[in-house]
C-alpha positions in Angstrom: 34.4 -10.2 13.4 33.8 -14.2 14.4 30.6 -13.0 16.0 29.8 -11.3 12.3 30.6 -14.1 10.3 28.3 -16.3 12.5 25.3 -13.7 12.1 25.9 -13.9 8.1 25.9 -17.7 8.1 23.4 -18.0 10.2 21.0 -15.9 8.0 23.3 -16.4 4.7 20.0 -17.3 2.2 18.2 -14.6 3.8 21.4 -12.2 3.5 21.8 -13.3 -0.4 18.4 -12.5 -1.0 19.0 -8.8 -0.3 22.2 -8.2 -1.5 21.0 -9.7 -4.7 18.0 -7.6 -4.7 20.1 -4.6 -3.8 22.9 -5.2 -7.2 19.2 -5.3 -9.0 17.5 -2.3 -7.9 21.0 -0.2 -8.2 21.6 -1.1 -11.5 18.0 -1.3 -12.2 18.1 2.8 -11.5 21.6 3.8 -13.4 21.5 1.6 -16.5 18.9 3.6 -17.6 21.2 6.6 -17.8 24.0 5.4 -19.7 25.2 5.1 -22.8 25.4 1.4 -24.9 28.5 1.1 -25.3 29.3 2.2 -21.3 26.9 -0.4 -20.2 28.6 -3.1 -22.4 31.9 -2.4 -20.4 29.9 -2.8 -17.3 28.3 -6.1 -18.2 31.5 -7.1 -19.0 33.5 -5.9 -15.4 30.2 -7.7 -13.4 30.7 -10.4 -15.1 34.5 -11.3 -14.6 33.6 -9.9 -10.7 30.7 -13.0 -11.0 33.4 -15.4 -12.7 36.2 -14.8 -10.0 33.5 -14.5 -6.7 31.9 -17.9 -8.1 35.0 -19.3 -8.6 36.3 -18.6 -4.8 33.1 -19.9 -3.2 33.9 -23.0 -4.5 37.3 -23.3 -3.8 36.9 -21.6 -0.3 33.6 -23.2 0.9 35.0 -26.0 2.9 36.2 -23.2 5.1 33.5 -21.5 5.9 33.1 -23.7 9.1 35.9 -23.1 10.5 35.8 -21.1 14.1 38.0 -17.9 12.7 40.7 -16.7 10.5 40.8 -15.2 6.7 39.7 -18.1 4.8 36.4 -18.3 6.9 36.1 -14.7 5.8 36.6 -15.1 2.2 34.3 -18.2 1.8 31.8 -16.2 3.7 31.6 -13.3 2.0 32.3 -14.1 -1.7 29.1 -15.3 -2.0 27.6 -12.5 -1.2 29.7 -10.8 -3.6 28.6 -13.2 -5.9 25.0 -13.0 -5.2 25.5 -8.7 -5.6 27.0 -9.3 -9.4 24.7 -11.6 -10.8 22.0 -9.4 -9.4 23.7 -6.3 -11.0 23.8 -8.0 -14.4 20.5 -9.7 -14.5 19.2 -6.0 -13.5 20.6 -5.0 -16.7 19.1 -7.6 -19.0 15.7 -6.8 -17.5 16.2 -3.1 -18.6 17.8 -4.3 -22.3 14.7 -7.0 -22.7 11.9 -5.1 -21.3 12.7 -2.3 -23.4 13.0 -4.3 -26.9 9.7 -6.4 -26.4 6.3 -6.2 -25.4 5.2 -7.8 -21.9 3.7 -10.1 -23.4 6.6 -11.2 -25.0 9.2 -10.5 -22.4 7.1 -11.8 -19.2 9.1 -15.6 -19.2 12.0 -13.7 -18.5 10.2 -11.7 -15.6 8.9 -15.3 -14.7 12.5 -16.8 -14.2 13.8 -13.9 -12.6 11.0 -14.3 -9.7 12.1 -18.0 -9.7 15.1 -16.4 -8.8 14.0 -14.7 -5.8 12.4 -18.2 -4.7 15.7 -20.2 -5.3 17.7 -17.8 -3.1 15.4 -18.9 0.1 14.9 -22.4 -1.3 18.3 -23.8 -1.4 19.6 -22.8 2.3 22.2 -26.0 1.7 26.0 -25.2 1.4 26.2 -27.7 -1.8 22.5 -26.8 -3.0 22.9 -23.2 -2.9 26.8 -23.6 -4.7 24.7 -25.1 -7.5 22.0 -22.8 -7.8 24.6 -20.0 -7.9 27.2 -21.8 -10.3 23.9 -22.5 -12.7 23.2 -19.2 -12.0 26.3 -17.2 -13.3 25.8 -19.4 -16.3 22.3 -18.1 -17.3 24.0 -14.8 -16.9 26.9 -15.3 -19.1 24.4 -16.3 -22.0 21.8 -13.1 -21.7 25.2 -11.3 -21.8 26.3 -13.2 -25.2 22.6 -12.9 -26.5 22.9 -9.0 -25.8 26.6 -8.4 -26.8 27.6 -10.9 -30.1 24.9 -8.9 -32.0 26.7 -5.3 -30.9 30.0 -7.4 -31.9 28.7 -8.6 -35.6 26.5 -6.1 -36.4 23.3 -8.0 -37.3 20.6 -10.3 -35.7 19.0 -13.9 -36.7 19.4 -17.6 -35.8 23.0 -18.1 -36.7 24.3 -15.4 -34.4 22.1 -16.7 -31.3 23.2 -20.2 -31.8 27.0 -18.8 -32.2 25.7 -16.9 -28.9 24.7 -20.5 -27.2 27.8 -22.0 -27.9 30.0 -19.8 -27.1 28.6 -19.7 -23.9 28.8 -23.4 -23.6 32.4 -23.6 -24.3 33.6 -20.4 -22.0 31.2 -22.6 -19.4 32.7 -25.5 -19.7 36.4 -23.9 -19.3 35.2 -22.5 -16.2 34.0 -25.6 -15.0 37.4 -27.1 -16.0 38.9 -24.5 -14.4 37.3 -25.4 -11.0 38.2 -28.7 -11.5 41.8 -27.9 -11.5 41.4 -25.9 -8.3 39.6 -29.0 -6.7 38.1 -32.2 -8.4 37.1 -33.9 -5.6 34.8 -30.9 -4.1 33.6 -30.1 -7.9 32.7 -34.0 -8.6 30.1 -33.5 -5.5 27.9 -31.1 -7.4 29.3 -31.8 -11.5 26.3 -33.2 -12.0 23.5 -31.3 -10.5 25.9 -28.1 -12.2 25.6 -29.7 -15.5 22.1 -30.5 -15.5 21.1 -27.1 -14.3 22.9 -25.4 -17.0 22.0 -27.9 -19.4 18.3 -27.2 -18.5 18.8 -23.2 -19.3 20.0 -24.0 -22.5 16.8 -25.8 -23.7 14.6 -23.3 -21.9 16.3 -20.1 -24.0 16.3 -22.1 -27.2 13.0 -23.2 -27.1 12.1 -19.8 -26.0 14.2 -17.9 -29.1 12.6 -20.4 -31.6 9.3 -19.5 -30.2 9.4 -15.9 -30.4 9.6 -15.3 -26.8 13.1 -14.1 -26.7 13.3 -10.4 -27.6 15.4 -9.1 -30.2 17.5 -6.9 -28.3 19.5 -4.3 -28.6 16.5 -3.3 -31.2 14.4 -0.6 -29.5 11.3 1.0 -30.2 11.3 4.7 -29.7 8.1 5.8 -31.6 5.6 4.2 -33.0 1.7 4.7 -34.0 -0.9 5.0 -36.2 -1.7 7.9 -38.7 -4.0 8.6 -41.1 -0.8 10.2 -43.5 3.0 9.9 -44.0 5.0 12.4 -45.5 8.6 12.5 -45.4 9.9 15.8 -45.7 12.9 17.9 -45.5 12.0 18.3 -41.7 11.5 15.1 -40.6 8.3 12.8 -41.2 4.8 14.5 -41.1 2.2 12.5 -39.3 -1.8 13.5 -39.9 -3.4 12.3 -36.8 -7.0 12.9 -34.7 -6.1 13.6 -31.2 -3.9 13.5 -28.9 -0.5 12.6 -31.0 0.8 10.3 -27.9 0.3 6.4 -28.3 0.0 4.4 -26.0 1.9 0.9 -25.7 -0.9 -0.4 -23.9 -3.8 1.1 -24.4 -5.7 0.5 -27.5 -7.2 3.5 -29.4 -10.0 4.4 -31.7 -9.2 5.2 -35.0 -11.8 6.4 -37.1 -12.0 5.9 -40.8 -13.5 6.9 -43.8 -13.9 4.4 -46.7 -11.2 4.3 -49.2 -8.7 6.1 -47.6 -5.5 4.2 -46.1 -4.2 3.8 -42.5 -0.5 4.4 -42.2 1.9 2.7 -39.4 5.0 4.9 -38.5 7.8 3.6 -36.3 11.1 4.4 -35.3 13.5 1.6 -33.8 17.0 2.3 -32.5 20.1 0.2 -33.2 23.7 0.7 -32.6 25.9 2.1 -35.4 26.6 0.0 -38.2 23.8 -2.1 -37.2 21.2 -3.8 -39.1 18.2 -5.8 -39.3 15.1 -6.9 -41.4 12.3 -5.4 -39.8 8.5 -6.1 -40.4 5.0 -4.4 -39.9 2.9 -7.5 -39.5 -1.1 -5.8 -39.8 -3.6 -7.8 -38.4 -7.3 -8.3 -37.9 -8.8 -10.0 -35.2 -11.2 -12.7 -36.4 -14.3 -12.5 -34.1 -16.1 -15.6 -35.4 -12.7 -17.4 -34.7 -11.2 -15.7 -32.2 -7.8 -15.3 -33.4 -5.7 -12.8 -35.3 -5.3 -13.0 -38.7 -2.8 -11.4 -40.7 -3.6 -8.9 -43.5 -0.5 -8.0 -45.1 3.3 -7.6 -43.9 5.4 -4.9 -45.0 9.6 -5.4 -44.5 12.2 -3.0 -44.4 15.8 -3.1 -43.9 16.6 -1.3 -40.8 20.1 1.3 -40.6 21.3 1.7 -37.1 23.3 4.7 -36.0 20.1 7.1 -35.0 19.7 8.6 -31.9 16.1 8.9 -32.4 15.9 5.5 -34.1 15.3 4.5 -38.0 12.3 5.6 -39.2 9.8 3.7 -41.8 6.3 3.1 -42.2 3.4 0.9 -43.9 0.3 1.0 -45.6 -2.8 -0.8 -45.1 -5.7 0.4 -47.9 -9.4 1.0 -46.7 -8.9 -1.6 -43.5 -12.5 -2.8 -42.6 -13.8 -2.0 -39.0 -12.9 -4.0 -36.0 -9.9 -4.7 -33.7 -6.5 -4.3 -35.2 -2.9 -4.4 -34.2 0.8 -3.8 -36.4 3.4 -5.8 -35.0 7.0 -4.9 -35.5 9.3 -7.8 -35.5 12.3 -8.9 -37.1 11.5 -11.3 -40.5 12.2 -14.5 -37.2 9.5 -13.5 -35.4 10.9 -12.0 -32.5 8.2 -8.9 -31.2 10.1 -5.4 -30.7 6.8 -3.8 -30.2 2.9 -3.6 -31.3 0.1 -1.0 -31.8 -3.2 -1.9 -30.8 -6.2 0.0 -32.4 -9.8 -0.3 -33.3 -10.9 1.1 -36.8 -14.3 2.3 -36.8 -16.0 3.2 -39.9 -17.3 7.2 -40.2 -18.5 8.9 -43.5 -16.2 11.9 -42.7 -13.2 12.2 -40.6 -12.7 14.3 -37.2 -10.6 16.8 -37.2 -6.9 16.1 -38.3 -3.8 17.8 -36.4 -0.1 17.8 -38.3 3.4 17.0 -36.8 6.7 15.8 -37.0 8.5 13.0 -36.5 
């Protein structure tokens, strides 16, 4: 066992690396298979197991040098555990943010995950790495209120992420006072660089909500695209459509169009039950001479949660012009939950036209 424990030290940064890889890629692979409300609980048990492991490597740390014996153990391997948890919960948030934005939206969160990976090997220091991990926890105790208050009251918007920032504040700074009870003199060597780390996420994710880079999660798009007709109907929505009825996320498509007829934008977002939201289908042009989007018109809706298959609405736009085009759906703060990307090209008479249902 002593011979282990030097092995882990020895390699510990390299060691947290991949167990915090490993709680990433596991979760990364289950979450996808369960329910909301069973992924809520688990959010919840990894992150009391984050609170309490966090909690013992700093109370245990000054042991981890000695020769043998339990608490060399302990202050050893609790931050691996540590590493594992945060790593199973920031899996998590990657699945719930990637899925309720676009990449485009959702790639600074990708960005500070990779920063992540980097801080793991770059702060191989007892007290450096304490911090990075304490900061750590905190950034994933406020994804997890950004995710869960929403589930809790039911609705998005600015109020309930700033109730979301606070409150992780304030259960922060109990923990921190918490440590402090359990040993000042060890806390008071890394307070500061604690408190300016967290301090630091806090103005990142702001900035980044109040930007629109923060998705609005637990909003979900699980249909979406262009048609050249709407109908709802006893069974379901009927789409008119040229093609292939799939569309793409990623890809944009040709649309053709003849003049004076209308484009239509379908879409169905999930939310949880009793859930709901002010969504928008933002249609815009893109403004060759200027090179920048323009917007044409914006159509809102109040969104119902509760569907499986996600609330369904749709928008107009009358005789667009030809040219490069894209609907955003977002909630009336900005925040992208997805976007269709299209080109309309002008024909005197349109292709053939396929029906289904949505």
């Amino acid at each position: 066992m002593p011979r282990l424990l030097a092995f882990i030290q020895r390699n510990q940064h390299r060691l947290s690396t991949l167990v915090f890889v490993t709680g990433f890629v596991t979760d990364l692979i289950t979450f996808t298979l369960l329910d909301l409300p069973v992924v809520n609980l688990l959010f919840i048990g990894y992150l009391a197991a984050a609170a309490l492991f966090t909690f013992v490597t700093h109370v245990m740390g000054r042991y981890a040098t000695e020769p043998s014996g339990w608490r060399r153990s302990v202050a050893v391997l609790s931050t691996l555990a540590a590493n594992f948890t945060i790593g199973g919960l920031l899996s998590g948030f990657l699945i719930f943010y990637s899925k309720s934005a676009e990449f485009t939206v959702s790639w600074p969160f990708l960005l500070l995950l990779a920063a992540i990976f980097f801080g793991n090997e770059f702060f191989r220091s007892y007290r450096s790495h304490l911090v990075f991990q304490t900061v750590l926890f905190f950034f994933a105790l406020y994804a997890y209120l950004i995710f869960a208050l929403p589930l809790y009251v039911d609705r998005l918007g600015p109020e309930v992420f700033l109730w979301s920032t606070g409150l992780a504040v304030g259960v922060f700074a109990a923990f921190i006072c918490l440590l402090g009870f359990a040993g000042r003199e060890r806390l008071e060597e890394t307070l500061w660089r604690i408190v300016l780390g967290a301090a630091a996420v806090v103005v990142a994710v702001v900035l980044s909500y109040f930007t629109g880079l923060v998705p609005p999660i637990p909003l979900t798009v699980k249909d979406s695209g262009i048609y050249h007709d709407v109908v709802h109907t006893e069974k379901g929505y009927e789409v008119t459509y040229e093609g292939s009825s799939r569309w793409s996320r990623f890809l944009p498509r040709t649309v053709h169009h003849a003049s004076g007829t209308p484009l239509y934008a379908y879409s169905a977002i999930f939310a949880p039950s009793a859930f709901s939201a002010n969504v928008v289908h933002r249609w815009e042009r893109y403004d060759e001479a200027n090179r920048k989007w323009v917007t044409q018109s914006m159509v809102a809706f109040t969104l119902s949660g509760g569907r499986e298959g996600g609330y369904r609405g749709y928008s107009i736009k009358d005789n667009p012009e030809a040219g490069n085009w894209r609907v955003t759906i977002e909630t009336t703060e900005g925040q992208v939950i997805g976007r269709l990307r299209f080109e309309v090209e002008s024909v005197q008479a349109l292709p053939v036209l396929y029906v289904n249902y949505r």
